[in-house]
Structure formats: structure tokens, C-alpha cells
C-alpha positions as CSV (number, residue, x, y, z in Angstrom):
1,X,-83.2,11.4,-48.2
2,X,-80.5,12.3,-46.1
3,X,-76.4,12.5,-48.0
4,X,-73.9,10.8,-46.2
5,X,-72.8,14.0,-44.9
6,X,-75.5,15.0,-43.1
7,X,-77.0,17.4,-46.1
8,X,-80.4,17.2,-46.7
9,X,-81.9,16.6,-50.5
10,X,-85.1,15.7,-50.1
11,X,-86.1,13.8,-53.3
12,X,-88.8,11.9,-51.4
13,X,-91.1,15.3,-51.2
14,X,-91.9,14.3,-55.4
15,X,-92.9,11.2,-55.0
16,X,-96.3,12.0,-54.8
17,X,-95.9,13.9,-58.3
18,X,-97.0,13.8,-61.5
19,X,-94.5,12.6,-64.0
20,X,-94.4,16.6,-65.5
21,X,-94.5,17.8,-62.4
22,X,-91.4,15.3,-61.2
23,X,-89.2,16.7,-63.6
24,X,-90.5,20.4,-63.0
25,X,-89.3,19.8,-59.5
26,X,-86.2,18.6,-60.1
27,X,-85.3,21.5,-62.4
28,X,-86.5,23.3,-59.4
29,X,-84.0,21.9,-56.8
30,X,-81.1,21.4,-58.8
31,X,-81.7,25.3,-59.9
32,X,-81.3,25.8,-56.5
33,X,-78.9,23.6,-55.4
34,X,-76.6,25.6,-58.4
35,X,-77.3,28.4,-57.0
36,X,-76.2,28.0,-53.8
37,X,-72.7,26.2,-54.8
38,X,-71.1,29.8,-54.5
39,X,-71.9,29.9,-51.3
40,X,-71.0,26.1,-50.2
41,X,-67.4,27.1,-52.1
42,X,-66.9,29.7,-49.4
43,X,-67.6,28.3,-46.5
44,X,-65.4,25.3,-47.6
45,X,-62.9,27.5,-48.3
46,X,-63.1,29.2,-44.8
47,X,-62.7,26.1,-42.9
48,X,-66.2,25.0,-42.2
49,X,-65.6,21.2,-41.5
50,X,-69.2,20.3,-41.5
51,X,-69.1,21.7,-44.9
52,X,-66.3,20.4,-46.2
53,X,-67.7,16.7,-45.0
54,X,-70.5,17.2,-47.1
55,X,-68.8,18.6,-50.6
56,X,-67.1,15.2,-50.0
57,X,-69.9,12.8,-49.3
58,X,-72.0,14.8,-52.5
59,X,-68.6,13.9,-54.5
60,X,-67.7,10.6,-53.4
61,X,-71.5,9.1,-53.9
62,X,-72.0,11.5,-57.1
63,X,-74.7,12.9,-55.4
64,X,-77.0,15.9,-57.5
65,X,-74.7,18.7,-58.4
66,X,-71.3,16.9,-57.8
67,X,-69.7,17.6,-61.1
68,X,-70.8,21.1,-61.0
69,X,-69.4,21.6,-57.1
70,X,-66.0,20.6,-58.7
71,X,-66.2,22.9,-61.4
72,X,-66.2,25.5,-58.8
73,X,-63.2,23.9,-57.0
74,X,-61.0,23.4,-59.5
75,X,-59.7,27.3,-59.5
76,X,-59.0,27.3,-55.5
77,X,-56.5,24.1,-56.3
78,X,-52.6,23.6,-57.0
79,X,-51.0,24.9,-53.6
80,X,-51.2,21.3,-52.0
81,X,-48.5,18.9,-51.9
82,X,-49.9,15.8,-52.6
83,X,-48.3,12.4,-50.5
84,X,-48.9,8.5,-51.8
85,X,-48.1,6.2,-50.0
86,X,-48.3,2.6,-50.8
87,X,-47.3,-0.7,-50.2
88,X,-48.5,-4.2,-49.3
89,X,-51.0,-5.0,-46.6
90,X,-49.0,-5.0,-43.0
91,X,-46.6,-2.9,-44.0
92,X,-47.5,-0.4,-41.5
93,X,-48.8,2.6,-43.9
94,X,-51.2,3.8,-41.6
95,X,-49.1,4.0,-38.8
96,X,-46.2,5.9,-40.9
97,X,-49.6,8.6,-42.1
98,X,-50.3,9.0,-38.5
99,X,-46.4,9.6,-37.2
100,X,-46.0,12.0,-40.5
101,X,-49.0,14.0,-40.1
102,X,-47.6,14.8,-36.2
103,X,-44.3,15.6,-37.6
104,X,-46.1,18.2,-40.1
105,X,-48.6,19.7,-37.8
106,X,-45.5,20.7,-35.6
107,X,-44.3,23.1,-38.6
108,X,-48.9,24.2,-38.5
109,X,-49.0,23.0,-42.0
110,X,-52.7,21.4,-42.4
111,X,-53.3,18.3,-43.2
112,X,-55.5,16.4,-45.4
113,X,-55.5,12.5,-45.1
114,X,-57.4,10.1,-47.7
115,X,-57.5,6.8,-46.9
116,X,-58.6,4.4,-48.6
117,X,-59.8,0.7,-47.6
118,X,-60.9,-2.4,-49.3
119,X,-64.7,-3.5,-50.0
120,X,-65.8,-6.7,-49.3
121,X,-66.5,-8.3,-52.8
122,X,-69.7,-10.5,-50.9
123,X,-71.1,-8.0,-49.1
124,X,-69.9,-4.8,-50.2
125,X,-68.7,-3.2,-46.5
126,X,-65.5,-2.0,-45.9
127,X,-63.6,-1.8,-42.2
128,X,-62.5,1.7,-43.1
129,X,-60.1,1.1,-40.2
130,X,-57.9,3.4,-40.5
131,X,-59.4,6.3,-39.2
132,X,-59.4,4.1,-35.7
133,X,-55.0,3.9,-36.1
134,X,-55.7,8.0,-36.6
135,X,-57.7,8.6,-33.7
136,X,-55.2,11.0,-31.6
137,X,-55.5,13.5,-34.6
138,X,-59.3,13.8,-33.8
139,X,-59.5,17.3,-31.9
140,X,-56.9,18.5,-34.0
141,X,-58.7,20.9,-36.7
142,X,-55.7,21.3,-38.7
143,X,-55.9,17.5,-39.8
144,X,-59.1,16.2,-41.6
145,X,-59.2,12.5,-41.8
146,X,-61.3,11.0,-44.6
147,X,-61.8,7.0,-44.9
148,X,-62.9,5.5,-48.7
149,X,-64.0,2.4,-49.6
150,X,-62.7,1.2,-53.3
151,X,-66.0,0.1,-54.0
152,X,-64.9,-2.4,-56.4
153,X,-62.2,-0.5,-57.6
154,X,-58.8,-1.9,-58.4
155,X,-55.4,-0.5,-58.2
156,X,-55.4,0.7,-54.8
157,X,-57.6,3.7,-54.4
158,X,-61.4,4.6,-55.3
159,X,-62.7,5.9,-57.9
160,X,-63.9,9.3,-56.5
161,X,-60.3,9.6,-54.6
162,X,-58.9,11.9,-57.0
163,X,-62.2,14.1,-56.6
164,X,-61.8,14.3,-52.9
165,X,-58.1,15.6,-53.1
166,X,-59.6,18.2,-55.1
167,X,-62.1,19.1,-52.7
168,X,-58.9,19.0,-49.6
169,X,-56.9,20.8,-51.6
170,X,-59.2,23.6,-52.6
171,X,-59.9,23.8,-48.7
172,X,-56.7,25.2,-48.6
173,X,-54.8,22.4,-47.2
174,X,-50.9,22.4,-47.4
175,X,-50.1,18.4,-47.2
176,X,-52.9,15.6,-48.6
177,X,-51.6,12.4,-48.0
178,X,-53.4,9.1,-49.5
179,X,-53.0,6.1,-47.6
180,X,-53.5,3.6,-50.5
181,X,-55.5,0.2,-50.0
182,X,-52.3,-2.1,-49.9
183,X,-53.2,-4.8,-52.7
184,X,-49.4,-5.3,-53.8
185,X,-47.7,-5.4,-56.9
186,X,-50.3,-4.0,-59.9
187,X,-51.2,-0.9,-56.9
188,X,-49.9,1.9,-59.1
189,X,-52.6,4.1,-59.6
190,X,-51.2,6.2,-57.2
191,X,-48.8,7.4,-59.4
192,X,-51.1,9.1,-61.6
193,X,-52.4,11.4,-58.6
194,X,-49.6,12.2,-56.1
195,X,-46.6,14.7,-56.8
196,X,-44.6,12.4,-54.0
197,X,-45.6,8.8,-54.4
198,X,-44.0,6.5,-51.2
199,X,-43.6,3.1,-51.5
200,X,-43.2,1.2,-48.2
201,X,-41.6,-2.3,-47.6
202,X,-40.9,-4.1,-44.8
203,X,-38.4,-7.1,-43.7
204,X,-39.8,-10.8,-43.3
205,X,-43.2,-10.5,-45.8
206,X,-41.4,-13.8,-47.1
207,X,-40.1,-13.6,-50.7
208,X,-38.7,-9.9,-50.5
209,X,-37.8,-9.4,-54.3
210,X,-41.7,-10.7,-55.2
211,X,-42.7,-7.7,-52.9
212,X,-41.0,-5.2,-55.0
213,X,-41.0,-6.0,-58.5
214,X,-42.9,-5.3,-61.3
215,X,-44.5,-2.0,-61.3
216,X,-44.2,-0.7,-57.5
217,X,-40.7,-0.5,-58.4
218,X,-40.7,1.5,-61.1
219,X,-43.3,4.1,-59.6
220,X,-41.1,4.6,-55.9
221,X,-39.9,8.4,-55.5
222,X,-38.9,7.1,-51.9
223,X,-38.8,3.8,-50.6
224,X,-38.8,3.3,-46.9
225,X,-38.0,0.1,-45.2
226,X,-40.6,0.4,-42.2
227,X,-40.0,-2.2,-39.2
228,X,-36.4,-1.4,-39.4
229,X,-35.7,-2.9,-36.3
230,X,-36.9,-6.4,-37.7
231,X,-33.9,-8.9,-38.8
232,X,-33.7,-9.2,-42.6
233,X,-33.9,-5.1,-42.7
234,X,-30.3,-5.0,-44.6
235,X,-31.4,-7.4,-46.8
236,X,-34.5,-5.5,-48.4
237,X,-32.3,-2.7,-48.6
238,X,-29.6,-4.3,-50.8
239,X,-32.5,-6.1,-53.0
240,X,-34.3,-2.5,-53.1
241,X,-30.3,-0.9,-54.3
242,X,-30.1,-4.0,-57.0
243,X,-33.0,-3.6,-58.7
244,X,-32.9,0.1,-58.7
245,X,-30.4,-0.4,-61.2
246,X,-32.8,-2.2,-63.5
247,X,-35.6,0.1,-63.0
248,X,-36.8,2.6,-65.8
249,X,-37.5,6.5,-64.9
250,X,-38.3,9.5,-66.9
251,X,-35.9,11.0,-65.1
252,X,-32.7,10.7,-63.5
253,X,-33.4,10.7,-60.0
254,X,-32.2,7.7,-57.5
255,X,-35.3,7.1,-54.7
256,X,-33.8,7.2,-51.7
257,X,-34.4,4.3,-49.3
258,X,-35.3,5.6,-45.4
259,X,-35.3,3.0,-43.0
260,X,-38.2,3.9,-39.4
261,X,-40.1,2.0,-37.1
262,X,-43.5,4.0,-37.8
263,X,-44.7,2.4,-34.0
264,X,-42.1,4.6,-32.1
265,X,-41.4,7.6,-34.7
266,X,-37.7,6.4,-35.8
267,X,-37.3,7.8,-39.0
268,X,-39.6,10.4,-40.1
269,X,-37.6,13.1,-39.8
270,X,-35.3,11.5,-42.4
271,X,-38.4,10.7,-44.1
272,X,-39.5,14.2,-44.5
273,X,-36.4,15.6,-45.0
274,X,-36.6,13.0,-48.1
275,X,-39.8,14.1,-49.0
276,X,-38.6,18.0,-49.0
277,X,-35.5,16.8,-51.1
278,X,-37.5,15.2,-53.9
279,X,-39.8,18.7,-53.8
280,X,-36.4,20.8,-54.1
281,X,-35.4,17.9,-57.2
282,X,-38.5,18.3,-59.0
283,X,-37.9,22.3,-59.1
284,X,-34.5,22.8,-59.3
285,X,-35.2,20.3,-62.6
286,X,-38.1,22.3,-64.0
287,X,-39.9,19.0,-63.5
288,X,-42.7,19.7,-61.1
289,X,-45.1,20.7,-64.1
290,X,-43.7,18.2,-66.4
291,X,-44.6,15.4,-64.0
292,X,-48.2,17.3,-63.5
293,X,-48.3,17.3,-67.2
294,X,-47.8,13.6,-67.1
295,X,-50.5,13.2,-64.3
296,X,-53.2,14.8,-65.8
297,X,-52.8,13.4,-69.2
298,X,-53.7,9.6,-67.4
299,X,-56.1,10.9,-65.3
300,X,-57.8,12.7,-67.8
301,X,-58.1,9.2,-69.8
302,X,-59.4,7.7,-67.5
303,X,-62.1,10.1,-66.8
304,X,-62.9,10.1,-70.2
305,X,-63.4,6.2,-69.6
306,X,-65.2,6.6,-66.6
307,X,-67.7,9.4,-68.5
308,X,-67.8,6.8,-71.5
309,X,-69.2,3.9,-68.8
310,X,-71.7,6.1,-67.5
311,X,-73.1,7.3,-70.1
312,X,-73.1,3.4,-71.5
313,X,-74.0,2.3,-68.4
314,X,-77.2,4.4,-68.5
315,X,-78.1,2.8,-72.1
316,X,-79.5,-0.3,-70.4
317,X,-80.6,-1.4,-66.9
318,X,-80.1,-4.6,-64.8
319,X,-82.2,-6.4,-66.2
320,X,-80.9,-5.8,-69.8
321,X,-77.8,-6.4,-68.1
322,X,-78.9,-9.5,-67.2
323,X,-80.1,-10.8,-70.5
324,X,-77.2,-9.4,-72.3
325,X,-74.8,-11.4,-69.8
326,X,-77.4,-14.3,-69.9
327,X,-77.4,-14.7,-73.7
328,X,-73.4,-14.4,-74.2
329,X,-72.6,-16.9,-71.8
330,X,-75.3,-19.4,-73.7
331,X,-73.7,-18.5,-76.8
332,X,-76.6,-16.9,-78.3
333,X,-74.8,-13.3,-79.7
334,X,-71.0,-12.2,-78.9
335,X,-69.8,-9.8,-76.2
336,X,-67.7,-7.6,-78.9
337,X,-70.4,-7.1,-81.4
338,X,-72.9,-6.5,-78.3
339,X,-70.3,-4.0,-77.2
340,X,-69.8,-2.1,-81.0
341,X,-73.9,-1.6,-80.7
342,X,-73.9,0.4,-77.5
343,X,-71.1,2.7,-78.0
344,X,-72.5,3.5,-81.6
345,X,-75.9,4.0,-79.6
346,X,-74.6,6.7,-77.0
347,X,-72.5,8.1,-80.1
348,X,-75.7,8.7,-82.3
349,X,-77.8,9.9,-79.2
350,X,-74.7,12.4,-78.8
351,X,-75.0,13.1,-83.0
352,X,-78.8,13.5,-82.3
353,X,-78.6,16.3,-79.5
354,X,-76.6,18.7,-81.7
């Protein structure tokens, strides 16, 4: 079996196995897989692209070993700046990515780019076509360009995106922008990962104030008004000043609004010169490690909720699944008391282990 980046695991070689000797052999190979995560750190940490491609693809599909590869990470991390942007579909975020990542390799800062697309609820496929808007950056080796699907995820980015920044930023990357999937309104997930998070708006979506209520407002460090050059441009901005008045932060800082037209560059200088002013804020404050703080205190609930589905998850299979769904929905037991019985079963199997 081949990984999706081009690593080579090679489960298929136990088929032919004994059960004993199955799990012999994978003690055997992810003994040795461990062992060589020293060495896959380095060359990550070198620059090896075709590397790097791979710690991604092992994370991203929780291949053997991921958890254990990001163990390794994690001390390499903190130097990057990490970039959100967000906003709804159309609004031109991959464009505005592309046009900011030129503006940043001019200064030779590397690049990291996440971007994350949405999966197909029918057949599960994503477009992932982003990377085609990004296309120029290709020879470039100070810009690496990864596409994610959500896989079912909600809230704007994947599940694993978090994982891959770590893996980018422990590659020694200076800037990691995410390019979020563009679902609207409850996209806010963002905020919970990026030390910058963007949120971009443009003139004639239709009902202007619908586009930027609710929690996008609340989570903007910068808005930018992309499509400037479209008529109705003033009007977002006065909207966006009007309900900044209403909106609640943890801190006293006033987003700045940044008008551009991503399609021909007008604006991101002003843009990063925003960006850089919001960095000098957060210091000059004392707030950059409060806001980290912050950060890591969702993320690490919802790890601990990811961790609690898996290990859930692996109490039944589909077909459980299946009859568990099939006798709720005929009325035959209740979902909350079916729920009570397999968290107190991966709670006693965790009692029985010590």
C-alpha cells in the first residue's frame, strides 16, 4: 500500500500471516517506522519537499505513526506567523493568498499555504481547486502549497488542518496562511488556529449586513473589502464601521477595513502593512501569548473530543452502527441512554488497563 505521499508501508506483505504472526509484524514495522522518525524530522526540517509531502499525507490520513511524528514536531514549532483568511464563497480568498504570498516572497520570507476545499457530501471528492488559482508559485521552493478536503468537516477547515500547520511550521516556515473553505456565517473555526485571522467581504453578494453578522464579525482582526472597484464598495464599508460598534472583543483593538482588487494586486501592500500592525498590537499589548493561551485552550478541547470519538468510534463497527441507528429510528431503545453505555464502556476499558 502506497501513502498519499508517495511513502511506502507495505501492510499487504502480512496478509498471508498468521493472526500471531500479524501482530508480530506490525510491532515489527511500527518499531521501525519509530525508529526512523528522528531521521524523517531532519530532513523535514532541512527542506526536503518530498519529505515534508509525506509527514503531511501520514498526518492528514492518520496514517501508522502520525501521532508520534507530531510529537517530534511540536519542539521545532512557534516561529511561524500563522494567516486566516476567510470569507464567503466568491469573495476572492484565493486570489488575495496568491497576490499575498508574491508580496511576502519579495521580503524571502517562506511560505506555507493550507487550503482547504469542500467535499462533496454524495460522493465524497473535493475540486481542491485552489492549488490551480496558485499555479505561478509552483517552481518557487520558498512556497509550499497544500490543498485539504474538509472531509465532512464543518466550520471551514479539516480536521487534520491544525496538524498540517504544525508540520509547515516546524519546517521552518515564516508565514502559513490558511485559505478557509468559504461556508459563511458559522466559519469561525479559524479563529481558534490563526494568530491573524482575515475576514474578507466583497460588494454586491446581495444582502451585505447578512454577510457579516453573527460570528464572522466578532472573530475579524482585519476586514478587507476585496473587488473594491465594484459599486456598492462604500456601502460594505460603512455597514462593516456600524456594526463594529456592536461587536464584542477581548480586547480593545478596532479591525481595520482594507479595501484591494486581489485580480490586479491593489491593496496588499496596505494589507500587509495591516497585518504587520496587528503583529506590533499584539506585542506592544503583551497579548500575543494571551491570545495563544486562548487558542490552545479550544483547540485542546476539541482534540480531547476528537480522541473521545475515536476511541468510541472503535467500540463498534458499521454494522453495529447500523443496528444502533436502525433500532433508534424504530423506536426500539433511545439514542442518550445508547450514548451513556459506550462512553462508560471506553471509560471501564481505560479503568481496566491500569
Amino acid at each position: 500500500m502506497r501513502s498519499r505521499g508517495g511513502g511506502s508501508l507495505k501492510p499487504l506483505a502480512a496478509t498471508h500471516l498468521s493472526a500471531n504472526q500479524r501482530g508480530s509484524f506490525w510491532i515489527v514495522t511500527l518499531s521501525c517506522l519509530a525508529a526512523a522518525i528522528p531521521t524523517h524530522v531532519e530532513r523535514i526540517r532541512s527542506g526536503d519537499t518530498r519529505a515534508l509531502a509525506r509527514a503531511i499525507s501520514t498526518v492528514e490520513n492518520r496514517q501508522a505513526g502520525w501521532s508520534d511524528l507530531l510529537k517530534s514536531l511540536f519542539p521545532h514549532t512557534g516561529k511561524a506567523r500563522l494567516i486566516g483568511m476567510t470569507g464567503a464563497p466568491g469573495a476572492g480568498k484565493s486570489t488575495l493568498v496568491d497576490q499575498l504570498a508574491k508580496h511576502y516572497r519579495k521580503e524571502n520570507r517562506s511560505i506555507g499555504i493550507i487550503a482547504v476545499d469542500p467535499t462533496s457530501p454524495y460522493t465524497g471528492g473535493a475540486i481542491l481547486g485552489d492549488r490551480i488559482r496558485m499555479q505561478d508559485h509552483y517552481s518557487d521552493p520558498g512556497i509550499y502549497i497544500r490543498s485539504m478536503a474538509t472531509r465532512g468537516s464543518l466550520g471551514g477547515l479539516a480536521r487534520a488542518t491544525a496538524d498540517v500547520a504544525t508540520v509547515l511550521d516546524a519546517s521552518g516556515r515564516d508565514l502559513i496562511m490558511i485559505e478557509t473553505v468559504g461556508v459563511g456565517q458559522d466559519e469561525i473555526d479559524i479563529v481558534r488556529l490563526a494568530d491573524v485571522t482575515i475576514v474578507i467581504l466583497v460588494p454586491g453578494m446581495g444582502d451585505d449586513v447578512q454577510t457579516i453578522k453573527a460570528g464572522i464579525m466578532e472573530i475579524a482582526d482585519i476586514f478587507v473589502i476585496n473587488k473594491s472597484d465594484r459599486e456598492g464598495a462604500e456601502r460594505v464599508e460603512r455597514e462593516v464601521r456600524a456594526m463594529q460598534s456592536l461587536a464584542v472583543r477581548s480586547d480593545p483593538w478596532t479591525p481595520p477595513i482594507v479595501k484591494t482588487v486581489a485580480s490586479d494586486g491593489t491593496g496588499i501592500s496596505e494589507l500587509a502593512a495591516a497585518i504587520a500592525g496587528y503583529e506590533a498590537y499584539l506585542l506592544k499589548e503583551n497579548l500575543a501569548f494571551k491570545k495563544n493561551v486562548e487558542n490552545w485552550r479550544e483547540r485542546l478541547v476539541e482534540m480531547l473530543r476528537d480522541a473521545m470519538l475515536d476511541k468510541v468510534r472503535a467500540e463498534m463497527d458499521d454494522a453495529s452502527l447500523e443496528r444502533y441507528a436502525a433500532e433508534i429510528a424504530q423506536h426500539k431503545r433511545d439514542p442518550y441512554s445508547l450514548v451513556e453505555e459506550l462512553t462508560r464502556r471506553v471509560a471501564d476499558r481505560a479503568t481496566d488497563r491500569r
